[in-house]
Every structure is written in structure tokens, then in C-alpha cells.
C-alpha positions as CSV (number, residue, x, y, z in Angstrom):
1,X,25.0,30.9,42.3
2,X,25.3,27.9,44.0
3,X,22.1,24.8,44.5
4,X,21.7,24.6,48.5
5,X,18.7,21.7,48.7
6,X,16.5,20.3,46.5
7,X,12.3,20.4,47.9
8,X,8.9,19.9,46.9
9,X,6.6,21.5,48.3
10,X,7.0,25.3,47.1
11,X,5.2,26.6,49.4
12,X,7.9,25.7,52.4
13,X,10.5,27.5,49.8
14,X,9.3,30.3,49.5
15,X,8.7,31.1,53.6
16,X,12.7,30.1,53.5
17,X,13.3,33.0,50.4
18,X,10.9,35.4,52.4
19,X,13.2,34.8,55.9
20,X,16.7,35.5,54.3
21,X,14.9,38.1,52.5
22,X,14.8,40.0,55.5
23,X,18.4,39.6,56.2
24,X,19.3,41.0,52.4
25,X,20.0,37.2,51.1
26,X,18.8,36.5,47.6
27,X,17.6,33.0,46.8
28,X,15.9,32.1,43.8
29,X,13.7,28.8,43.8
30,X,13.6,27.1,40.3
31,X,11.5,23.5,39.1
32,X,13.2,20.4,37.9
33,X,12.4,17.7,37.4
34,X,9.4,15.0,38.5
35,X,7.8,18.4,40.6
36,X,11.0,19.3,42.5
37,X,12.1,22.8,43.0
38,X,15.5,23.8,43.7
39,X,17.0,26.8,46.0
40,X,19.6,28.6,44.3
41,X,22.0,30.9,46.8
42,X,22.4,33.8,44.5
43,X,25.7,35.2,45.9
44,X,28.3,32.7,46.8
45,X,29.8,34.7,49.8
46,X,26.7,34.4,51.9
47,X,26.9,30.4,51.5
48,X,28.0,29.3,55.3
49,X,25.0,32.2,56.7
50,X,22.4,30.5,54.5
51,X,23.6,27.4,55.3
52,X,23.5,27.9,58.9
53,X,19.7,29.2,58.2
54,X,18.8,26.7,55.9
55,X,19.6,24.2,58.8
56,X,17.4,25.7,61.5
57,X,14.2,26.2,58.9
58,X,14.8,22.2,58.4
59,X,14.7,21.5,62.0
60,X,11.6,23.8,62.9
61,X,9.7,25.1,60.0
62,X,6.7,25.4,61.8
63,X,8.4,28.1,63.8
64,X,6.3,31.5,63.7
65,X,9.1,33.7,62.3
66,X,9.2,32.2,59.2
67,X,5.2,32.7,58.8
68,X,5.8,36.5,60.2
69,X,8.6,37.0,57.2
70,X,6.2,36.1,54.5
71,X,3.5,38.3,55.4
72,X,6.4,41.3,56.4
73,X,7.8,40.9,52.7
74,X,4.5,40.3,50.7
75,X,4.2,41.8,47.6
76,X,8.0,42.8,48.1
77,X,9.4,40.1,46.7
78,X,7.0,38.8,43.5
79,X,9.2,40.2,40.7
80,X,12.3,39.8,42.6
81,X,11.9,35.6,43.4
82,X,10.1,33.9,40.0
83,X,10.0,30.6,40.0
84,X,10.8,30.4,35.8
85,X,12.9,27.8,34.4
86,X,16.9,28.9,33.9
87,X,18.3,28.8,31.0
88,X,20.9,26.6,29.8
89,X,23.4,29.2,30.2
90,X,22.2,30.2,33.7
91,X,22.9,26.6,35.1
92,X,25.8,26.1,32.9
93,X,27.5,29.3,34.8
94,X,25.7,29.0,38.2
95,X,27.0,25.1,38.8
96,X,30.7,25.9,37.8
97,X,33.5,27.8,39.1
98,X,36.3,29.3,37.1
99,X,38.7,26.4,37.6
100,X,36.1,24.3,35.9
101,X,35.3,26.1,32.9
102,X,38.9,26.6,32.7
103,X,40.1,23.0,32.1
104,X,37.0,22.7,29.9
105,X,37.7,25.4,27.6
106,X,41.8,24.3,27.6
107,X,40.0,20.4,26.5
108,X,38.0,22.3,23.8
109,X,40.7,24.1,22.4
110,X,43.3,21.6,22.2
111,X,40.9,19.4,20.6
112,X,39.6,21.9,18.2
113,X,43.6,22.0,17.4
114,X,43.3,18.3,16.8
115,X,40.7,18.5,14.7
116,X,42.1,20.7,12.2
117,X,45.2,19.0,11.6
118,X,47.3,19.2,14.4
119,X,46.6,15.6,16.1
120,X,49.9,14.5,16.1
121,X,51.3,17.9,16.9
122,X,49.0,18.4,20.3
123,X,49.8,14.7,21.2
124,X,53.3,15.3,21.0
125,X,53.3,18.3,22.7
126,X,50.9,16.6,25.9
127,X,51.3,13.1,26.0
128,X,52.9,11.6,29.1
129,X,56.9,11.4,29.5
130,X,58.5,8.9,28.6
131,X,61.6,9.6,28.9
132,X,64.3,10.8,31.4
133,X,64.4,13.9,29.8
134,X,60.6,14.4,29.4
135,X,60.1,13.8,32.7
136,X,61.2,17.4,33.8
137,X,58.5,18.7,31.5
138,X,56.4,18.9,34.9
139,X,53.6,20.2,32.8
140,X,53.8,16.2,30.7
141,X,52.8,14.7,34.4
142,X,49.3,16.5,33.9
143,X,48.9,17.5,30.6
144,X,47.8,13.9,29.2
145,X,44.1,14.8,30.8
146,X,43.7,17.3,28.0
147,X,43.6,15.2,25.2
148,X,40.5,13.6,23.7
149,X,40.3,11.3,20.6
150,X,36.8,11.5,19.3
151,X,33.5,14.0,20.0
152,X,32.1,11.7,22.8
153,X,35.2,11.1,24.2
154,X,35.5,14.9,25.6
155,X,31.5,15.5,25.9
156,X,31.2,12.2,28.3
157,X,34.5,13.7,30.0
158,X,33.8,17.7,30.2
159,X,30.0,16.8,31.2
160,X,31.4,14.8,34.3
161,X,33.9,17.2,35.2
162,X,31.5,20.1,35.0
163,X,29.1,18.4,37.2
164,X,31.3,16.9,39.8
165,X,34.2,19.3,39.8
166,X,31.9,22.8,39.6
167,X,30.6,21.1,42.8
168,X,33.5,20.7,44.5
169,X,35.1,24.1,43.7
170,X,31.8,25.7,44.8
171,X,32.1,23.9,47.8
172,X,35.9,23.6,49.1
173,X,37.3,26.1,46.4
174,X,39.3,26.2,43.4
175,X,42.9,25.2,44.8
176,X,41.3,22.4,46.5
177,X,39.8,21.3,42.4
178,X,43.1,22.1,41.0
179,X,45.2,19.7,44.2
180,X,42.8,16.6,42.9
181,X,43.2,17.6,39.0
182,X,47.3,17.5,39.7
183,X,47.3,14.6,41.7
184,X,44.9,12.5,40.1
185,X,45.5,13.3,36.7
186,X,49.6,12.2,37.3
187,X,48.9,9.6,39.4
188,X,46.4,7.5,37.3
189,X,48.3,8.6,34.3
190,X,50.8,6.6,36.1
191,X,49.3,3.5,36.6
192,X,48.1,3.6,33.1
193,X,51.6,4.1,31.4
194,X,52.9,1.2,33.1
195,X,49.8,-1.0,32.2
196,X,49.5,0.5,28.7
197,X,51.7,2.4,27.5
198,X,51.5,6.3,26.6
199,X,49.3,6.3,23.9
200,X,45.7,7.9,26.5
201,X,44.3,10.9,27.1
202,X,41.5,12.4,28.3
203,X,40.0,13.7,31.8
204,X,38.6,10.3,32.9
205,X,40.8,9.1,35.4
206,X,40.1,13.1,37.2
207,X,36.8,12.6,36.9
208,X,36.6,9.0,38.4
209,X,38.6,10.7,41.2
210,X,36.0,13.4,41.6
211,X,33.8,10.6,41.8
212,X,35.8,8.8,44.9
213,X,36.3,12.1,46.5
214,X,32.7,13.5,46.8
215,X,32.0,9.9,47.8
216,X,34.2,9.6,50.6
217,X,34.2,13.7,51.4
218,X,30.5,13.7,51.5
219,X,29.9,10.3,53.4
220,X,32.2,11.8,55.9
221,X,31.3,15.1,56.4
222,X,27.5,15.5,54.9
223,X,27.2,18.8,57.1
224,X,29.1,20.6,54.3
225,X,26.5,19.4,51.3
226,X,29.0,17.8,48.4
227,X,27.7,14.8,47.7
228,X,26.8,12.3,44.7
229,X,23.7,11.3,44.2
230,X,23.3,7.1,44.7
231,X,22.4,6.9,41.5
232,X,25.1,8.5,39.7
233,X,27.5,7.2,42.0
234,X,25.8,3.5,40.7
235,X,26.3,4.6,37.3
236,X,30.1,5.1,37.4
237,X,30.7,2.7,39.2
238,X,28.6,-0.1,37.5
239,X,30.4,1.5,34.0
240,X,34.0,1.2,35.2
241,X,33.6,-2.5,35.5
242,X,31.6,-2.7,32.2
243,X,34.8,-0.6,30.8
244,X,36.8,-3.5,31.7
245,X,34.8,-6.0,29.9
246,X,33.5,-4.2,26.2
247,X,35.0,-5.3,23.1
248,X,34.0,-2.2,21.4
249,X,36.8,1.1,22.5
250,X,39.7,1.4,23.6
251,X,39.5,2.5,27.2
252,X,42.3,3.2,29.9
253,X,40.7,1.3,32.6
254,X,43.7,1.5,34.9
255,X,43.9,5.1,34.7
256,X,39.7,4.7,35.8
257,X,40.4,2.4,39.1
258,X,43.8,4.6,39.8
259,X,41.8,7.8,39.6
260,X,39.0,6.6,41.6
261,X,41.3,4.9,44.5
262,X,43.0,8.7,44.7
263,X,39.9,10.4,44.8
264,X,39.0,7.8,47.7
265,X,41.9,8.9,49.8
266,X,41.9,12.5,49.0
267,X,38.3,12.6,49.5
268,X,39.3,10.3,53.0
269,X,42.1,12.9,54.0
270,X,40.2,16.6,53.3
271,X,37.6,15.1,55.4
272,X,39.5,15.2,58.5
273,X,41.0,18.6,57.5
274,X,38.4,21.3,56.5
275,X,37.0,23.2,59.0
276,X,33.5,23.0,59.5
277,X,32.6,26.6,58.9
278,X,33.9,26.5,54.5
């Protein structure tokens, strides 16, 4: 599944439901929070038709055909569209692509290892090259963002990553998730080994540049719907410069500003790129 907009009035939903009804396009309408309801495509291949739809119902709502689908599928569709809450497993799997829970359940396992005795063994095994010879273990360049020290370490990390990465592989694909995991993940690991050392880990400086991608990609080109929410965007931004300042963890604030500046330019660069029509 993937979210298309977020309304609330109901009422307007469900004439847009009844509409693509007709043309044998499934879209479920579920509540959130403060008495919003969300539109949920429910196959992903129909994505650029419903956007296209969705677009004209926005511009003219009013417009009789929408009023003519409800009454032409009334009674048709009231055990098909319900407007009950998901469950958690329902958004967990509609919001994320297989790329995403890939990467989370590759964190999860390596620190499950970590946890029952093998710390030093996964560390050794992923931590970032430092030396001529480790530097042709390509996998070394990437592998760092696997590792996580402590229970809120990887929850903070796979929560963000989930959320901002099943987005953008929804969106623009999985090779497009994987190209920013690569790239960011070496290139802020990077900038952090030469301000720190190799002693990091985690998927922080990735998600910081999932942060500065949808940023930039959705400020760019808003047509294709990734975006951050103000917000969050507030939120990551206001904690990267608290990161710098806190007394209390350990935190690999280069790898942070390094992620978020690639995101930035990828984010900068796909823009002029993708077609209109993904």
C-alpha cells in the first residue's frame, strides 16, 4: 500500500474511493490522528493513475462525476472500503518496501549477535577500514551503518529509516534507497573516521541523509509527493545541533552533518533527473 494524502472531511474521501472504484482501483481510507483520515492506494502499480486522479478531484471536487460514482457504487462498496483502524502490522508493511525492512532486519540480527556475545566479533567483522588492506573489503565502506551499541541506539535509527526510507523506496524505488544507503553511509563514515576515529556505527548518518534528500527532492519537485513534514524536518534538525552540544553520549556528529549535506545534494541532483511520470 502506499499513503497518497492525508484529509478531513470523510465525506470528500469517500466520493474519491467511489470514483476510482469505477475504474477497478482499491483505496482504503483509515483515521489518524486529531480527526484526519488517510487514503491508502492499495496496489502500488496503480500509483501514477491515482495520482493523476487524485489531482483533478483536488482541483474540482464539486464536479458532478464524482457525485454520479457514489450513488453508481452504493451499497457496492460498504464491506469492501471500512474506515477501521490498521493494525500495527498493516502500517508497518504498507509504509516500507523490501529494501527497507531488509537493512532493518540485517541491523536486528547483527545486533542480536552482539548481544549474545559476539560484540567484538561483529565489530571486527563491520567496522570501517582502516587500513590499506581493509580498504578493498568494499563491503567495510558500508557495513559500519549496521552496527548499534545499545537498545535506543538502533530503535531511534530503524524507526527513522523505516519512516523516511519506506517513503522514498515507495516513491522513486528501491535502487534509488540502496544508491543513498551506499553513498551516504561511506561518505559520512568518512568524514567521521577522519574526525573520530573508527570506533561508530549505526544508520544515523543514512538517515540524516534521508532527511536532506526528501528535503531537497520534495522542495523541488512536490508534484511527486515525498516530502517531510515541517515538523519533523524541525526535529532533526534542531537535534543535530543539540548532538553537538550534550555531555551525556557519545555521538558521531560528523557522520550527522556529512550525511545530511549528501542527502542535500543527492536529493538536489534526482530532482533534475526523474521523470515526472515515477
Amino acid at each position: 500500500m502506499i499513503r497518497l494524502i492525508t484529509i478531513d472531511n470523510p465525506r470528500v474521501g469517500q466520493a474519491f474511493i467511489d470514483y476510482m472504484a469505477l475504474k477497478h482501483i482499491e483505496i482504503m481510507m483509515m483515521p489518524e490522528a486529531e480527526a484526519t483520515f488517510c487514503l491508502w492506494l492499495i496496489k502500488d502499480e496503480h500509483l501514477h493513475e491515482a495520482e493523476t486522479e487524485l489531482k483533478q478531484f483536488l482541483a474540482h471536487p464539486e464536479d458532478p462525476k464524482y457525485r454520479a460514482a457514489s450513488w453508481e457504487t452504493d451499497g457496492r462498496q460498504k464491506t469492501t472500503f471500512r474506515y477501521n483502524s490498521p493494525s500495527v502490522l498493516q502500517l508497518f508493511y504498507a509504509k516500507a518496501g523490501y529494501m527497507t525492512l531488509g537493512v532493518m532486519l540485517l541491523c536486528i540480527t547483527v545486533f542480536v549477535l552482539q548481544m549474545f556475545g559476539l560484540q567484538q566479533t561483529m565489530f571486527n567483522l563491520l567496522h570501517f577500514p582502516t587500513s590499506q588492506n581493509q580498504a578493498w573489503e568494499i563491503w567495510r565502506w558500508v557495513s559500519p551503518a549496521f552496527l548499534h551499541f545499545s537498545v535506543l541506539h538502533i530503535i531511534f535509527n530503524l524507526l527513522w529509516w523505516w519512516y523516511l526510507g519506506g517513503d522514498l523506496e515507495k516513491r522513486l524505488g528501491a535502487l534509488k534507497l540502496t544508491n543513498l544507503l551506499v553513498l551516504s553511509s561511506a561518505g559520512s563514515g568518512i568524514v567521521q573516521y577522519w574526525s573520530d576515529g573508527p570506533g561508530f556505527g549505526g544508520l544515523s548518518g543514512v538517515v540524516y541523509a534521508l532527511v536532506g534528500f526528501i528535503w531537497i527532492f520534495g522542495w523541488k519537485r512536490p508534484e511527486l509527493g515525498l516530502s517531510i513534514q515541517k515538523p519533523l524536518l524541525g526535529f532533526m534538525l534542531i537535534w543535530l545541533v543539540i548532538a553537538f552540544v550534550q555531555p551525556f553520549m557519545p555521538i558521531a556528529n560528523s557522520a550527522h552533518v556529512a550525511g545530511l549535506l549528501i542527502g542535500m545534494g543527492l536529493g538536489l541532483y534526482e530532482s533534475k533527473r526523474v521523470p515526472a511520470n515515477v
